[in-house]
C-alpha positions as CSV (number, residue, x, y, z in Angstrom):
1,X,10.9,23.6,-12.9
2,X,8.6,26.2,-12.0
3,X,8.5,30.0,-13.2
4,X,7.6,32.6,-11.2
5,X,8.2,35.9,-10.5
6,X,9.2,37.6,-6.7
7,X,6.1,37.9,-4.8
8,X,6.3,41.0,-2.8
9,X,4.8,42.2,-0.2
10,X,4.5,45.8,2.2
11,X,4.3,46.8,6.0
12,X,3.6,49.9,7.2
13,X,5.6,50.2,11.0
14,X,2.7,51.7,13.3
15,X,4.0,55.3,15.0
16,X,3.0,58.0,17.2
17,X,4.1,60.5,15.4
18,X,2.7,62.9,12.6
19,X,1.9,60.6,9.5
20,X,2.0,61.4,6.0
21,X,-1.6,61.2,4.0
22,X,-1.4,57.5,2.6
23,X,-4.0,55.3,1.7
24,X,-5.2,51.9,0.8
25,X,-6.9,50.0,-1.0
26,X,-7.7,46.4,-2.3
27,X,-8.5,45.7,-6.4
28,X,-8.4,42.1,-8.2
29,X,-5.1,41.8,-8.7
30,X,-3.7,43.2,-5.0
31,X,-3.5,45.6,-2.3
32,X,-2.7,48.8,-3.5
33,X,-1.0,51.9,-1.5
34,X,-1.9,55.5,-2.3
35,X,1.2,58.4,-1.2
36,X,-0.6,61.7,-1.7
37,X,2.1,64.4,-1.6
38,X,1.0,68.4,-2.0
39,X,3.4,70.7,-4.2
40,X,5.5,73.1,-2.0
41,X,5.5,76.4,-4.4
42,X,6.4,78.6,-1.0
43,X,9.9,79.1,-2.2
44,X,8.7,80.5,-5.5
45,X,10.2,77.7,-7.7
46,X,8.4,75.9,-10.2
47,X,7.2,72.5,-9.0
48,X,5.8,69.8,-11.8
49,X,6.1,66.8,-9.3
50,X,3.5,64.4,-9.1
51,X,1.2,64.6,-6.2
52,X,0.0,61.2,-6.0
53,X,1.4,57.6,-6.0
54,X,0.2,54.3,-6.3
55,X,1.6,50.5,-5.7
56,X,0.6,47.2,-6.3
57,X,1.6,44.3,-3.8
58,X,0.5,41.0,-3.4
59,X,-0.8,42.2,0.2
60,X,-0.5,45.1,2.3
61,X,-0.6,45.4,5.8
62,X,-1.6,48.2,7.9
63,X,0.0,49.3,11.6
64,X,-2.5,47.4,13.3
65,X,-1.3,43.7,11.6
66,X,-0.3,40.9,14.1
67,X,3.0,39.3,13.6
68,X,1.3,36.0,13.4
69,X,-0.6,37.5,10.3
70,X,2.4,38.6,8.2
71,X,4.2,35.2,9.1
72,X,0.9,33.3,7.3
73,X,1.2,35.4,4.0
74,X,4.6,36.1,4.0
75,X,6.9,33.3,5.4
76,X,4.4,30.2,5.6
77,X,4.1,29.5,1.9
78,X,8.0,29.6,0.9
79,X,8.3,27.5,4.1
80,X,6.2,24.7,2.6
81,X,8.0,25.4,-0.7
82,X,11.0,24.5,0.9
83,X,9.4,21.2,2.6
84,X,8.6,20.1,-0.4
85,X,12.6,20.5,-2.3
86,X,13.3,23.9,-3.3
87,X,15.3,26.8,-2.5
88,X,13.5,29.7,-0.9
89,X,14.6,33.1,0.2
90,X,12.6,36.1,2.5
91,X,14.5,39.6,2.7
92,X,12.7,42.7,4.2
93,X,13.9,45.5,2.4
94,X,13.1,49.4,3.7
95,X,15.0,52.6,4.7
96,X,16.5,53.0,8.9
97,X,14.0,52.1,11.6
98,X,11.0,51.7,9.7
99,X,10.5,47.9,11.0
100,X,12.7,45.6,9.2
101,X,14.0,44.2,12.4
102,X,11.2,44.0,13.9
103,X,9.5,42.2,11.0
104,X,12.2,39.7,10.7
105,X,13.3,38.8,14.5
106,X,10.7,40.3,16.4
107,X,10.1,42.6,19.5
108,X,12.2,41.1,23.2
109,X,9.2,42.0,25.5
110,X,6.0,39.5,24.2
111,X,6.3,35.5,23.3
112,X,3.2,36.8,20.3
113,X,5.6,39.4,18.9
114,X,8.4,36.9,17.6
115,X,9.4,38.0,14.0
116,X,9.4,35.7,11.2
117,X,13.1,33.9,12.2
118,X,11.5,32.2,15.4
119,X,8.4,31.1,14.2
120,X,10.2,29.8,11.0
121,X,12.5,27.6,13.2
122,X,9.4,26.4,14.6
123,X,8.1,25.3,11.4
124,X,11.7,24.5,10.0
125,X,15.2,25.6,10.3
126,X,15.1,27.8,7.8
127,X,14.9,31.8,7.0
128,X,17.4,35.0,6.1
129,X,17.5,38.2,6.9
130,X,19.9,40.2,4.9
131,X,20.5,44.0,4.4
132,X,20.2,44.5,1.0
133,X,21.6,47.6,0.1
134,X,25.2,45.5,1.2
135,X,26.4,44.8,-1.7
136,X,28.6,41.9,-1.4
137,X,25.1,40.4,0.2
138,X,23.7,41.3,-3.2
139,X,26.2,38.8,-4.8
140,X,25.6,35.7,-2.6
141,X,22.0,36.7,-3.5
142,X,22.1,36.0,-7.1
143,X,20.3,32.9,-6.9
144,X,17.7,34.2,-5.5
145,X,17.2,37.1,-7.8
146,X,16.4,35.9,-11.2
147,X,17.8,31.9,-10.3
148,X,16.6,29.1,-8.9
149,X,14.9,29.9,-6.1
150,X,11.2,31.0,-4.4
151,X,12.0,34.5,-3.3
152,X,9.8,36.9,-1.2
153,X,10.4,40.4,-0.1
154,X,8.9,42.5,2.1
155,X,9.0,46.0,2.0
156,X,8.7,48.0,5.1
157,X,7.5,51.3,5.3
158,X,7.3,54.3,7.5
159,X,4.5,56.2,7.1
160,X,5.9,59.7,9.3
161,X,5.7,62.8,6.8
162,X,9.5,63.2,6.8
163,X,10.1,59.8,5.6
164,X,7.6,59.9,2.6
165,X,10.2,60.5,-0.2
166,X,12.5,57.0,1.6
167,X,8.9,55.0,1.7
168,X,8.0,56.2,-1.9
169,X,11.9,54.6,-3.1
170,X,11.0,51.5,-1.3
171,X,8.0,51.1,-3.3
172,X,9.6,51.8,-6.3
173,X,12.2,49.2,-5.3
174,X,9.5,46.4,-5.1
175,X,8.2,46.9,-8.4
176,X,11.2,46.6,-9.7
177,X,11.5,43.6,-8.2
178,X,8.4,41.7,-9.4
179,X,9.2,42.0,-12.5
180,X,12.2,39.6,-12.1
181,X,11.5,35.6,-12.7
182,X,12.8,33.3,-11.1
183,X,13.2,29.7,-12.1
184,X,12.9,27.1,-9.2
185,X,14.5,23.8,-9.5
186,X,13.3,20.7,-7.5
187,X,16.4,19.8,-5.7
188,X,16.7,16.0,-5.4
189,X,20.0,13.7,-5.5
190,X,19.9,11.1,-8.5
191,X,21.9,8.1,-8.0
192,X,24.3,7.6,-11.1
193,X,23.4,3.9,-11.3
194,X,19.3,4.8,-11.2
195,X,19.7,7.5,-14.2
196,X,22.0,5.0,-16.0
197,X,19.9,2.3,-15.8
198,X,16.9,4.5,-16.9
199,X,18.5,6.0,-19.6
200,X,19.6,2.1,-20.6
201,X,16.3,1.4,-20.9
202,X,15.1,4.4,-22.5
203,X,17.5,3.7,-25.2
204,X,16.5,-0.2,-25.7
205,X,12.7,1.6,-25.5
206,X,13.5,3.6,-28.4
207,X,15.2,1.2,-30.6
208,X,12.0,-1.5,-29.6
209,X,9.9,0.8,-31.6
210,X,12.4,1.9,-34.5
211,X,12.6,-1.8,-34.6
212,X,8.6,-2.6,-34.7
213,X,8.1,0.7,-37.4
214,X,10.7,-0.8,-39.6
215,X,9.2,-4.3,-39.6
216,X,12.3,-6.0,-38.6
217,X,12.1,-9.1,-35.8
218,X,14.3,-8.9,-32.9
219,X,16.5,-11.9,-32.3
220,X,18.9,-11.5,-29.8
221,X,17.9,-13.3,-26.7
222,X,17.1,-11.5,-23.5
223,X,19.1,-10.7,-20.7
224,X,18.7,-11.9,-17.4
225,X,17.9,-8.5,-16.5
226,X,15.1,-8.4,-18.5
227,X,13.8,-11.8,-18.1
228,X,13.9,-11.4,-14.3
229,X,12.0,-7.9,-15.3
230,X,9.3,-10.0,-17.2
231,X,8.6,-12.3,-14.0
232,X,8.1,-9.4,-11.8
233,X,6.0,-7.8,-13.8
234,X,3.8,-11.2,-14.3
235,X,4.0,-11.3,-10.6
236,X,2.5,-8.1,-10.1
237,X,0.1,-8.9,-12.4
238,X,-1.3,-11.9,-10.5
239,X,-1.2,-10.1,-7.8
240,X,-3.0,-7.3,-8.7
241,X,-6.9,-6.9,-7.7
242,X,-7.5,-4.9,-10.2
243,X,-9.6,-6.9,-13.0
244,X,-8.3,-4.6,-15.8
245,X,-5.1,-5.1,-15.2
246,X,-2.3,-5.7,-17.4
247,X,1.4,-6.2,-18.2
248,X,3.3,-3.6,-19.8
249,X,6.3,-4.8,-21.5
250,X,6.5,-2.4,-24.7
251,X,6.4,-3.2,-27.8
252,X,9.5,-5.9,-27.6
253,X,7.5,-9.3,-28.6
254,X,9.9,-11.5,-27.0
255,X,8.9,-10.0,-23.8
256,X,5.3,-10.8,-24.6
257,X,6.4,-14.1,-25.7
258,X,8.4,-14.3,-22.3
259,X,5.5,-13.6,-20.2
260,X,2.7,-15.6,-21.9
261,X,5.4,-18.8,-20.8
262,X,6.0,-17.9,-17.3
263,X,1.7,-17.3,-17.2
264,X,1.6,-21.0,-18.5
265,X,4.4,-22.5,-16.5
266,X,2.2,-21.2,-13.0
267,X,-0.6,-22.7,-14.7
268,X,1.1,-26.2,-15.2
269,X,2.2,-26.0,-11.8
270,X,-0.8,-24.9,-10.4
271,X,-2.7,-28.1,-12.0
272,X,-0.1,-30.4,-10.7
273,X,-0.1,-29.2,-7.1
274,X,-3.9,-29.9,-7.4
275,X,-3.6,-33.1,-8.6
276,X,-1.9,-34.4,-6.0
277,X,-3.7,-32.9,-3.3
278,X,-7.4,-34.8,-5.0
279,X,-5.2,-38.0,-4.6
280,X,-4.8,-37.4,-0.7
281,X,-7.9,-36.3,0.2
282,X,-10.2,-38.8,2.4
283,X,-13.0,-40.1,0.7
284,X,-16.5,-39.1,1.8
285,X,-19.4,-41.2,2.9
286,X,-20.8,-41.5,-0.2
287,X,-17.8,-42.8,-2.4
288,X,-17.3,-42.3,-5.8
289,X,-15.6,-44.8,-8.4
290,X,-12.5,-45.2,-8.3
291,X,-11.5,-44.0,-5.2
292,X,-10.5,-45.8,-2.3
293,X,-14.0,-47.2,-0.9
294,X,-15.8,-48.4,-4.5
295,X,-19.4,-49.3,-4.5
296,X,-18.1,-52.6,-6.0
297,X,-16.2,-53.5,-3.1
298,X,-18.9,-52.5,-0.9
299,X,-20.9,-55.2,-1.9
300,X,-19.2,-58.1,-2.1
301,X,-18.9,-57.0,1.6
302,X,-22.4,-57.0,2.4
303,X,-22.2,-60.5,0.6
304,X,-19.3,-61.9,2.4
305,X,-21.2,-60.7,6.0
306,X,-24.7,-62.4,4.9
307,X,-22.7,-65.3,3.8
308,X,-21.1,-65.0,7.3
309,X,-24.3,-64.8,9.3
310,X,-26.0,-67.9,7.9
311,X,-23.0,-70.1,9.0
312,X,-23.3,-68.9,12.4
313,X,-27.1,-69.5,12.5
314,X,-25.7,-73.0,11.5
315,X,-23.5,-73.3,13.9
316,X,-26.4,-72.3,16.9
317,X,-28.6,-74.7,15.5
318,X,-26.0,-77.4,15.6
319,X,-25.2,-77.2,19.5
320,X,-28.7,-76.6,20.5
321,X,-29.2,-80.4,19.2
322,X,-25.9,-81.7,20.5
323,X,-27.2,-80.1,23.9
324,X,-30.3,-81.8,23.5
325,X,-28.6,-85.3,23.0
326,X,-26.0,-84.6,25.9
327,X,-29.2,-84.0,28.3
328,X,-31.0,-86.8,27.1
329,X,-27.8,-89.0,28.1
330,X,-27.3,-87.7,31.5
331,X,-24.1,-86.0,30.9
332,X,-23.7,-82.5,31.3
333,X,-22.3,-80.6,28.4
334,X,-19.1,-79.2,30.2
335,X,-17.5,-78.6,27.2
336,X,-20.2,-76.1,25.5
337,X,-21.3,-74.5,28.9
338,X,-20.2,-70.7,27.5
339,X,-23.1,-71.1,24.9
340,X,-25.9,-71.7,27.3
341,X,-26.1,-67.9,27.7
342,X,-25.9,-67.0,24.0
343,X,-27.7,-70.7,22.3
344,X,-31.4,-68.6,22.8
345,X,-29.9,-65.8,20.8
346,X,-29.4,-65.3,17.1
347,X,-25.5,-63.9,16.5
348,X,-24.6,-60.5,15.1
349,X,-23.7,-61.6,12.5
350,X,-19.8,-60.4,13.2
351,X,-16.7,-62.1,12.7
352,X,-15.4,-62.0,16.1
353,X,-18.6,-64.5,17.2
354,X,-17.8,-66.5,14.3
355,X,-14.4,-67.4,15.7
356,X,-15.4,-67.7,19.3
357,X,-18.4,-70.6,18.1
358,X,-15.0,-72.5,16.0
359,X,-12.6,-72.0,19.1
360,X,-14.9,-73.7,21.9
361,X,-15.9,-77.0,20.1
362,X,-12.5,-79.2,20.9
363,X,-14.3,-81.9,20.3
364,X,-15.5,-82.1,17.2
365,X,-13.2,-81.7,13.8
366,X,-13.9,-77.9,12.2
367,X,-15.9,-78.3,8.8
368,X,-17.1,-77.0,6.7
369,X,-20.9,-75.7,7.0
370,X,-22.0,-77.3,4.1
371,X,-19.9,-80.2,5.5
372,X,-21.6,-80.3,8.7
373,X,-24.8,-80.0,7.3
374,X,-24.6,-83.3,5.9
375,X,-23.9,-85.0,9.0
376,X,-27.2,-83.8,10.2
377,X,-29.1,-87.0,10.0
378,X,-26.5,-89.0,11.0
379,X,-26.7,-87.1,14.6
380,X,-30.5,-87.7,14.7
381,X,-30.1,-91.2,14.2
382,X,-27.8,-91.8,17.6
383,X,-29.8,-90.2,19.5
384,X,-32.5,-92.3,18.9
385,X,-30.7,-95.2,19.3
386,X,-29.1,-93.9,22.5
């Protein structure tokens, strides 16, 4: 709600004919217009009226103002009152011709002399113009007169001689008008479920903490309401940046004790998942124990190849002498010619040569190499009896 009282506001319509002395002037708290108004004693009569008076408005503007001026300090700021929710009123308020049309709608002939309607409707479609002194208009005015609503008025004022006394009631008007108070209320709908469900847990607040000062445990068991209330908040929480975050539950202890398990339920999760993705994960080039590649494994590897190697050196050596003793005989070794190429070359040392050398001797019965290598002499002997 705010409180405030009618801002008003004066415009004195520019003329050609004789004026009236007036004057004015600007202190700290407004513009203030002077009406100086000489005695008449030519009749004879006694005359104690006052020769000279003074008003206060919020601003004044002389015959020279620009419509676009008057529209800034008068009709802009209730138009962004409005913008922003509540009710807001502008009457112009002054005797026959002395400008309240023109003021308020404008002059036909220029596009800069539009009034305050038009270049309200450009802003938003929003303004009044009311004759005052009509009194049924004075009744659907109430609100705007001491209820809730942002009023301005401005008064406007002729300053010819002959209208003086009708300028001097207009300004007497006006600050009987800024003394009223008006009290503006945002105007915004409320959905009936929203303000019950706030007021449910406003009440449920409340009885929390009469619970908490009394010392007495709560232990009815929550809602899903609540409970799904807990989670969101622990979800906002984690997602939260903010490293001073926290989660407000209130005072209720079975919240707290709510979200401290759903906190340690991610966390369980969270390990799991990561558990099972380090059981899927390739190993690296250097293998640790344990996983699938162990260094134990990796040496009885390099055994099993050395172990592999000196077989097939055996295996070379062994045909190079049967190759001999075929020569020596006369009879070529058909049967091993696919070694003559490889015999003067040691082997890899890969299983793939290993099974070729067992695959082209047809002849002979596979061993073996610790087999064969005891039939070594006996070969040496036929050939020298051969």
């Amino acid at each position: 709600m705010v409180k405030e009282t009618i801002k008003i506001f004066a415009r004195v319509k520019p003329t050609k004919n004789r004026i009236g002395a007036y004057n004015l002037s600007e202190t700290e708290n407004g513009d203030v217009i002077s009406f100086s108004v000489p005695r008449d004693a030519s009749d004879g009569w006694i005359n104690n009226k006052k020769e000279e008076y003074k008003f206060l408005f919020q601003n004044l503007f002389d015959q020279k103002t620009k419509q676009e001026e008057v529209f800034e300090h008068v009709a802009k700021p209730v138009i962004e009152n409005v913008l922003s929710g509540y009710n807001g009123t502008i009457f112009a308020y002054g005797q026959t011709g002395s400008g309240k049309t023109f003021t308020i709608t404008g002059g036909p002939e220029r596009f800069e002399d539009r009034g305050l309607i038009p270049r309200c409707l450009s802003y938003i479609n929003l303004s009044l113009h009311i004759p005052y002194r009509n009194s049924m208009m004075t009744s659907v005015l109430r609100d705007s007169l001491g209820g809730n609503c942002m009023t301005t008025m401005i008064a406007t004022l002729s300053a010819e001689t002959k209208n003086i006394d009708e300028s001097i009631s207009t300004c007497r008007f006006a600050q009987r008008v800024a003394m009223i108070k008006n009290d503006a209320i945002l105007n915004e709908e409320i959905d009936p479920q929203l303000l019950i469900g706030r007021l449910k847990r406003e009440n449920q607040e409340l009885k929390n903490q009469l619970t908490v000062i009394q010392g007495e445990p709560l232990t009815d068991p929550l809602t899903d309401a609540e409970a799904e209330e807990c989670k969101a908040k622990v979800n906002a929480f984690l997602d939260d940046n903010d490293p001073e975050g926290s989660i407000d539950v209130g005072s209720d202890l079975r919240k707290v004790a709510l979200c401290f398990r759903i906190l340690k339920g991610y966390l369980r999760d969270a390990k799991r998942e990561l558990d099972q993705r380090s059981k899927h994960v390739a190993p690296g080039p250097e293998a640790t124990p344990g996983s699938a590649y162990d260094s134990k494994e990796v040496e009885q590897l390099k055994l099993l190849l050395v172990q592999r190697d000196n077989e097939i050196n055996i295996l070379v050596k062994m045909l190079k002498k049967e190759k001999q003793k075929n020569a020596a005989a006369g009879t070529p070794p058909t049967e091993y010619r696919e070694y003559e190429d490889t015999s003067s070359q040691k082997s890899s040392g890969s299983d793939r040569n290993l099974l070729e050398s067992r695959e082209a001797r047809p002849l002979r019965e596979e061993r073996p190499p610790a087999a064969m290598a005891k039939k070594k002499p006996v070969v040496e002997k036929r050939a020298v009896r051969e």
